[in-house]
C-alpha positions in Angstrom: 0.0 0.0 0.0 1.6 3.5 -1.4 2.1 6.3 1.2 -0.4 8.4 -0.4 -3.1 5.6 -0.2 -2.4 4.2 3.8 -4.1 0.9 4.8 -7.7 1.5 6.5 -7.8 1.3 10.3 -9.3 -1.8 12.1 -10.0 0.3 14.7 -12.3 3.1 15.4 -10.7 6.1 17.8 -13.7 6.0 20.4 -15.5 9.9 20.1 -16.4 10.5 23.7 -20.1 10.6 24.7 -22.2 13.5 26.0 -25.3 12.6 26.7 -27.6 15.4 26.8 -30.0 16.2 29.7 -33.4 14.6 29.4 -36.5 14.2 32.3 -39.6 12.0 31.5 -41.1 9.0 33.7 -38.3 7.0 32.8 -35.1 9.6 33.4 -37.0 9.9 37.1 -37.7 6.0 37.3 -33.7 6.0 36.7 -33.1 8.9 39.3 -35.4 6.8 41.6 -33.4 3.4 41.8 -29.7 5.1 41.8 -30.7 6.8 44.7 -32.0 3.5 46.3 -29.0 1.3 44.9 -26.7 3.6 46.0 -27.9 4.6 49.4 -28.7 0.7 49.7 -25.0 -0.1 49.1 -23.2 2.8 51.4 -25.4 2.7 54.0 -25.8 -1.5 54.5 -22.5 -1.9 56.3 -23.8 0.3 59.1 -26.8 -1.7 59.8 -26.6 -3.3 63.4 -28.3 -6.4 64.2 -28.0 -7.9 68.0 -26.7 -11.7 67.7 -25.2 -12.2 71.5 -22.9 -11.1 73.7 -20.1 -13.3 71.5 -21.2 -12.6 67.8 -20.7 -9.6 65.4 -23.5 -7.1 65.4 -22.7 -5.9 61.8 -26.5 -6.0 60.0 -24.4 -8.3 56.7 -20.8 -9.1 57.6 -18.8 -11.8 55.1 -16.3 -12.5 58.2 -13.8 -14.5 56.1 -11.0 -14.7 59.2 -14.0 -16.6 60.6 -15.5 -18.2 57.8 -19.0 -17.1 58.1 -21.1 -14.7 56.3 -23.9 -12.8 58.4 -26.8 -11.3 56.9 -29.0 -10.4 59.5 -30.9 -12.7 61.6 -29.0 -15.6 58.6 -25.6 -17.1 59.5 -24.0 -19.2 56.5 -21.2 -21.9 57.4 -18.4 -23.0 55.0 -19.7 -26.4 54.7 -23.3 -24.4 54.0 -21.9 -22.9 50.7 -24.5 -24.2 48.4 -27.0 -21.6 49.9 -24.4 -18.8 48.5 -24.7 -21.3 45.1 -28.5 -21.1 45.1 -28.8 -17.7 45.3 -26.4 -17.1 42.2 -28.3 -19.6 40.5 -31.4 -17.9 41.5 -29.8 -14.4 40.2 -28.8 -15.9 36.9 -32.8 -17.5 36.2 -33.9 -14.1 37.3 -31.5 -12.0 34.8 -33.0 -15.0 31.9 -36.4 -14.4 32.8 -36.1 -10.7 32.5 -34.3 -10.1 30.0 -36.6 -12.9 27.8 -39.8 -10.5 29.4 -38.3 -7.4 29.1 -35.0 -7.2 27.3 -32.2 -5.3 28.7 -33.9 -3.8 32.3 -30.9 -5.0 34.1 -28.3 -3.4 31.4 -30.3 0.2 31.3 -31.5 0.1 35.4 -29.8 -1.6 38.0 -26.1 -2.9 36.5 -23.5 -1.3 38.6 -21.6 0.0 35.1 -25.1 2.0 34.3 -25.5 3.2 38.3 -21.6 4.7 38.5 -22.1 5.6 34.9 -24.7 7.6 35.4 -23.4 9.4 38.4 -20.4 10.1 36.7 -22.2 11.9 34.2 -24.2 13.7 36.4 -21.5 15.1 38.5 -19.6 16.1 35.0 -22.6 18.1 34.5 -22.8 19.7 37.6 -18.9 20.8 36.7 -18.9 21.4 33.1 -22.1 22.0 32.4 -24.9 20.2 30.0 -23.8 18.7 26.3 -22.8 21.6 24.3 -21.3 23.0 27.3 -19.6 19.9 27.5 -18.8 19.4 23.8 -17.3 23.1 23.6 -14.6 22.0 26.4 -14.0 18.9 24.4 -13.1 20.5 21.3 -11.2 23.5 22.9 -7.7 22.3 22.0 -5.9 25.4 24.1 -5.2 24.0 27.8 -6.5 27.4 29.7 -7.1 27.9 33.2 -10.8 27.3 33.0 -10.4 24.3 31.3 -7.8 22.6 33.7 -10.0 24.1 36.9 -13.2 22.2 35.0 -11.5 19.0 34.5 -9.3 18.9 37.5 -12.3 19.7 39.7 -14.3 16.7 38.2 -11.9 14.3 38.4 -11.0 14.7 42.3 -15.1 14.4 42.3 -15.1 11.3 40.5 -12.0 10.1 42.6 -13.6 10.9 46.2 -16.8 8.6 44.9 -14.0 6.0 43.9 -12.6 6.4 47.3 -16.3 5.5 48.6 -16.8 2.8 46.5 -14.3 1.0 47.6 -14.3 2.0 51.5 -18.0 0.8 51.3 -17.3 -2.8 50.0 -14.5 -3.6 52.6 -17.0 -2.5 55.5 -18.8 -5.6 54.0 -15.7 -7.5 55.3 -14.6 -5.9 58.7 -16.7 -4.6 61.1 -17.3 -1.2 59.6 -16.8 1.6 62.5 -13.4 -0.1 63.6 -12.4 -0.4 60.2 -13.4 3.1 59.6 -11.4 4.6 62.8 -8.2 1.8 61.6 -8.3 3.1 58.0 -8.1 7.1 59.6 -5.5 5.7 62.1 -3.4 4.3 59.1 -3.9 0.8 61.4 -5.7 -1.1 59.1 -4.6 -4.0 57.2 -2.7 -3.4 53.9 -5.3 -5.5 52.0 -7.5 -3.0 53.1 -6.1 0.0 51.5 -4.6 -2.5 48.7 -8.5 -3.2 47.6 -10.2 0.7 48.3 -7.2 1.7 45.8 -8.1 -1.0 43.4 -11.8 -0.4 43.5 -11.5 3.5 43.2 -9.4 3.2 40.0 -11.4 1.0 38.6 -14.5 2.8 39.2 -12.6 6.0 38.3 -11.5 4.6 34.6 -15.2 2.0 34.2 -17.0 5.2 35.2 -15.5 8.2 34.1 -13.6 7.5 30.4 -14.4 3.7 29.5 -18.3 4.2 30.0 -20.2 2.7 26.8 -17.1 0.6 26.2 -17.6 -1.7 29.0 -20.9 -2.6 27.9 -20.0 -3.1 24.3 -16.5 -4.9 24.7 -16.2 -6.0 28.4 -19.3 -7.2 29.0 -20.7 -10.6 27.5 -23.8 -10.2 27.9 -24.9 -8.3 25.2 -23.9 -11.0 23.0 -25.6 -13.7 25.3 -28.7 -11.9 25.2 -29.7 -12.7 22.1 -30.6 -16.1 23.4 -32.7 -15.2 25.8 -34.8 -12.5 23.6 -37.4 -13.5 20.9 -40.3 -11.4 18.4 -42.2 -11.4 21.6 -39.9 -9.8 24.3 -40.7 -6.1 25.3 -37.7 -4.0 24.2 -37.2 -0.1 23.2 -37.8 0.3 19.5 -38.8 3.0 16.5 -42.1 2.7 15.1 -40.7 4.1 11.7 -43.3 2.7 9.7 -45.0 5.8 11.4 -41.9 7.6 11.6 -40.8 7.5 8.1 -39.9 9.3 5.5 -38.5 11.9 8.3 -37.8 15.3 7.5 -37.4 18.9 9.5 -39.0 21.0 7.3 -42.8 20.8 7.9 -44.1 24.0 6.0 -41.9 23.1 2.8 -43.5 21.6 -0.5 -44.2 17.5 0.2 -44.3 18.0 4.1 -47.7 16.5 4.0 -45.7 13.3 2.8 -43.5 13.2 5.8 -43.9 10.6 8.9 -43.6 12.3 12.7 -40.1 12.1 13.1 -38.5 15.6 12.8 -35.3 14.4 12.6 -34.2 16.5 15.5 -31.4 13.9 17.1 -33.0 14.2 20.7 -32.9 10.2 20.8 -29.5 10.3 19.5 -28.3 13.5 22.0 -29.3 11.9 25.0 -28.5 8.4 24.6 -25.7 7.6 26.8 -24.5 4.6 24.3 -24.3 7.1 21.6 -26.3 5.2 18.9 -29.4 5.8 17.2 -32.2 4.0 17.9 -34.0 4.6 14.4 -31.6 2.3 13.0 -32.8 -0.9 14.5 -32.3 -3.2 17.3 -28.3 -2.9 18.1 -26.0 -4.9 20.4 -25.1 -1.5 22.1 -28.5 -0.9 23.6 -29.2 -0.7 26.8 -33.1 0.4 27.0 -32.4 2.6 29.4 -35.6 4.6 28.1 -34.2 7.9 27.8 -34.7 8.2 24.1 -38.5 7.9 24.9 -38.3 10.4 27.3 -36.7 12.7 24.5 -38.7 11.6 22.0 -42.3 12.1 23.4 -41.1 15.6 24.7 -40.4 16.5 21.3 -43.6 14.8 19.8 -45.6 16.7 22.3 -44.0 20.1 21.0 -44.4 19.3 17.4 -48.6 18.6 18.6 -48.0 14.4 17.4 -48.7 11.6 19.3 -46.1 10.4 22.0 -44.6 6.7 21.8 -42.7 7.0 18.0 -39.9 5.4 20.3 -41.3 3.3 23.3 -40.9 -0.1 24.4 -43.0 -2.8 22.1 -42.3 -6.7 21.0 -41.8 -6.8 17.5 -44.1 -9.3 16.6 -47.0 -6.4 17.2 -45.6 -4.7 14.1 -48.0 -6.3 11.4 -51.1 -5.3 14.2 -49.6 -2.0 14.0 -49.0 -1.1 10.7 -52.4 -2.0 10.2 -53.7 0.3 12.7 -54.7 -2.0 15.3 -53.6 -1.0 18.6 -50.9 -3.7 20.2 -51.6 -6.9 22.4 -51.7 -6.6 26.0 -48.0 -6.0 27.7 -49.0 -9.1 30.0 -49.9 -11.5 26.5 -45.9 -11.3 25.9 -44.9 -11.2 29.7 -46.8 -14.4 30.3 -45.1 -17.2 27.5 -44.2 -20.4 27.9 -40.3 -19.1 28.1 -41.0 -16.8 31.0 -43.2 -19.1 32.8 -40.4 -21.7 32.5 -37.9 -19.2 33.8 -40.6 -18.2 36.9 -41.1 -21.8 38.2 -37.4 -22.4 38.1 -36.6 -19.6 40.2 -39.0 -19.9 42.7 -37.8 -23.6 42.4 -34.7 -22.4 43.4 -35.8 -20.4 45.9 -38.1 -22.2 48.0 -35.2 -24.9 47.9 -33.4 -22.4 49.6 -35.9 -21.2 52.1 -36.5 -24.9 53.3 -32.7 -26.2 53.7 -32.7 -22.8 55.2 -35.2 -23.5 58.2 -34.6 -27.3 58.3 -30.7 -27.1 58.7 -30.2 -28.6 62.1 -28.3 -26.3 65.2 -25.6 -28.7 65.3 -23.8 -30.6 63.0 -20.7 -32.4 62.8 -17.8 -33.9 60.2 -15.8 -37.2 60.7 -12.7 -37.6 59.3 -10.9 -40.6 60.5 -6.8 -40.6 60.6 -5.4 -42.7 58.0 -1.9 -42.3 58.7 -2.0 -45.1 60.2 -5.5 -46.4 60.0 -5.4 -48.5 63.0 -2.7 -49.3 66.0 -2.5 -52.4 67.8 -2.3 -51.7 71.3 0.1 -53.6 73.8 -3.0 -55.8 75.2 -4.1 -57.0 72.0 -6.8 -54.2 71.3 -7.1 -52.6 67.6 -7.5 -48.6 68.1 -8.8 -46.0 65.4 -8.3 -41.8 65.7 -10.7 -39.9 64.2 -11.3 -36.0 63.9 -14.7 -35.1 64.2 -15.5 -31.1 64.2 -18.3 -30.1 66.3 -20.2 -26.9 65.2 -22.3 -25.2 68.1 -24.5 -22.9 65.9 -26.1 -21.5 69.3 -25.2 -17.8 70.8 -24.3 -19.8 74.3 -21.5 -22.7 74.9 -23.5 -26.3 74.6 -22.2 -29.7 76.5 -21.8 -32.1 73.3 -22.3 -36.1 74.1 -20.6 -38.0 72.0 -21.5 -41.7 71.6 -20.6 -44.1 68.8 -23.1 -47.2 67.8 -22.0 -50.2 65.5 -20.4 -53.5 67.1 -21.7 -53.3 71.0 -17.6 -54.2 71.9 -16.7 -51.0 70.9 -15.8 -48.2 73.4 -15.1 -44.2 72.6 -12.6 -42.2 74.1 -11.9 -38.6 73.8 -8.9 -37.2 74.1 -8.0 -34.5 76.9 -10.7 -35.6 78.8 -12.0 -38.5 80.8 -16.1 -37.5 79.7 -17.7 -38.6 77.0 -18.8 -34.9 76.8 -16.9 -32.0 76.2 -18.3 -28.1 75.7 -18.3 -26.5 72.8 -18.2 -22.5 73.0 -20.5 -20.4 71.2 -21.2 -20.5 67.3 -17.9 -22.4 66.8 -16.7 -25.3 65.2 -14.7 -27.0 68.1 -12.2 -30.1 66.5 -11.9 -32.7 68.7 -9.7 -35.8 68.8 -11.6 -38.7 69.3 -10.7 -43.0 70.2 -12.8 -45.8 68.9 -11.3 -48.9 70.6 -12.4 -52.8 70.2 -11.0 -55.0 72.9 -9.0 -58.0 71.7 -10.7 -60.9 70.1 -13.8 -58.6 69.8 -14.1 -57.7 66.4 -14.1 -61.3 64.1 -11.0 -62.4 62.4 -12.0 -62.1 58.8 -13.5 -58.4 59.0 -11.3 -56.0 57.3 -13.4 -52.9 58.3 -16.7 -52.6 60.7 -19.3 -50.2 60.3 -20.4 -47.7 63.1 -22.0 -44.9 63.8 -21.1 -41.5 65.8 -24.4 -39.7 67.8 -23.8 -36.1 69.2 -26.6 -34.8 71.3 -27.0 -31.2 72.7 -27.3 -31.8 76.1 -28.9 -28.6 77.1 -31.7 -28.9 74.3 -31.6 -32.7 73.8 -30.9 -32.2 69.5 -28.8 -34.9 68.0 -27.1 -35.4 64.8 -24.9 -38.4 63.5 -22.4 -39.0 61.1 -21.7 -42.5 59.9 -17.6 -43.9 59.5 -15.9 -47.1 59.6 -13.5 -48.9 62.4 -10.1 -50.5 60.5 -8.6 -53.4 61.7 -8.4 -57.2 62.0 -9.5 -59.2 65.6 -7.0 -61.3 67.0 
């Protein structure tokens, strides 16, 4: 390729965005679930919730120096993880079912890229004014003093917010006052700075340059949407069989040819994608809504009727073109995909909610020593060692009995005490080495391995749980 005819690019230099300010029901329905998002996440860590003299009082604490993960009156144990698996489960059936009901709600309302997003933009707003205000400091090439007072202004803004995004998720992990006086104190733990730096970069770059880009490229789930969308799902589109040909000029010569769209680029200005809706369904959509807002604020000025953009299932395009007015939102809510999706999660979730209220106070793991599997005492009797962890789920210390049931020969023994009780302290799991011996000539001389049985019973509320194990070893 000569010099004077270079090689095209691959790639596209990315022309910031600057969405234009917009209200409408949707702009305010936005406004209305940052401001609940956002307060939801700051403000959780602070939460108290009384558990006992001997347990955190954080409201949702994931205590991973403990292993445990509070969230309110809920405590979930290690060996309890599959509740944490059923409720990601649970949030990947409900992101299928919405998104086959009602396209891209979680993209354009509640992701945490849109959320951040959107405050970004608002505080750049606040700074540099709204989108021509905006686009003028863009294009000013001279670095003045206005300019670098505007810019430096927002980003120590956007920074502090970083700064809050990430001191708010490690109060999920640390009791949050102490952590907050520790991190003041410069006496928290360097993982703790390590991860509020981390976080408030990330949230810096994600929210104040990358922006559209994370959705397009980052994210996968544009592209995995299409699976889960069909003629029927209820997504933002352009009704340009009404909105076609388009044209500004009303009072010219043929204006009486034209369809309602003025071609004014309101949907286009506000979008914070930066595409144009009038050309179709696109992978860079988020249906945030905004582009209705813009457009039936325009239609009303122009005197035409509102909803040449607004959310509508494709398949009602024939009905509408005809001039038949479309089905019922609830005829394409309520399809065999969505109801499939419904009765799976609430499968899920009353799964969850019974293993949640049937899960038993105590509990207990055996795991028998195999190194070496059995010892041959001096008298002729075959011992076995075996671990068994205790957990005491109670807020008080509970006397555990231990007992093991199998061959009626065999006698327990736990070791550091002469009981066959021992106390276990509150909400802990207590390890505890335990003896199963069988006298000599007890067990018979071909068995290779026995079965039995451990019991543990609460003694102060009489629960009991059991664990079944083997005992090694030949009789003599």
């Amino acid at each position: 390729m000569s010099e004077s005819n270079p090689a095209p690019s691959l790639y596209a230099a990315r022309e910031p965005i600057y969405p234009r300010r917009v209200s409408g029901k949707f702009r305010n329905l936005k406004w209305v679930l940052l401001t609940l998002m956002l307060g939801a996440y700051y403000i959780t860590p602070w939460f108290r919730w009384d558990r006992g003299p001997s347990l955190p009082d954080q409201a949702v604490l994931l205590d991973l120096a403990n292993r445990r993960f509070y969230f309110f009156w809920i405590e979930i144990w290690p060996h309890e993880f599959y509740f944490v698996a059923g409720l990601l489960i649970m949030a990947g059936l409900g992101l299928f079912l919405f998104t086959s009901a009602l396209g891209r709600v979680w993209c354009g309302y509640a992701c945490p890229q849109t959320v951040w997003t959107d405050l970004f933009i608002l505080v750049e707003r606040w700074i540099e004014g709204d989108r021509n205000a905006r686009l003028r400091l863009h294009r000013q090439k001279k670095l003045d003093f206005r300019k670098a007072r505007l810019r430096i202004t927002k980003w120590l803004a956007w920074l502090l917010i970083g700064l809050a995004t990430g001191g708010a998720w490690v109060f999920y992990f640390a009791d949050a006052p102490t952590l907050m006086h520790d991190l003041f104190t410069g006496q928290a733990h360097p993982a703790a700075y390590t991860t509020m730096l981390v976080l408030a970069l990330t949230t810096f770059f994600f929210g104040g340059f990358a922006r559209e880009q994370i959705c397009i490229y980052a994210c996968p789930w544009p592209r995995i949407q299409a699976a889960m969308m069909d003629e029927d799902t209820i997504t933002i589109g352009y009704r340009e069989w009404r909105g076609e040909p388009r044209g500004k000029h009303r009072k010219a010569e043929g204006a009486e040819n034209l369809g309602d769209c003025i071609d004014c680029m309101a949907c286009v200005n506000v979008c914070p994608m930066g595409i144009d809706i009038r050309d179709g369904q696109q992978l860079a959509c988020i249906t945030c809504g905004l582009c209705i807002d813009a457009c039936d604020d325009m239609m009303a000025k122009v005197g035409k009727p509102r909803g040449l953009i607004d959310y509508m299932a494709l398949s009602d395009e024939p009905s509408e073109r005809s001039g038949n007015a479309p089905r019922n939102i609830w005829e394409h809510i309520l399809r065999p995909r969505t109801i499939l999706y419904t009765g799976l999660w609430m499968l899920v979730g009353f799964g969850l909610v019974f293993a949640l209220f049937i899960r038993p106070d105590i509990d207990m793991t055996v795991a028998p020593v195999r190194n070496p599997t059995y010892v041959t005492m001096s008298d002729g009797s075959i011992r076995n060692t075996y671990d068994i962890r205790l957990r005491n789920k109670h807020g008080e210390p509970r006397p555990f009995k231990l007992s093991v049931v199998g061959d009626p020969t065999l006698r327990i023994q736990l070791e550091g005490t002469a009981y066959d009780s021992v106390d276990v302290p509150a909400d802990t799991a207590y390890l505890q080495r335990v003896y199963v011996v069988s006298p000599k000539g007890s067990v018979p001389s071909n068995a290779e391995a026995t079965d039995l049985r451990f019991w543990v019973e609460d003694l102060a509320s009489g629960e009991r749980t059991y664990k079944d194990s083997t005992f090694n070893g030949r009789g003599n």
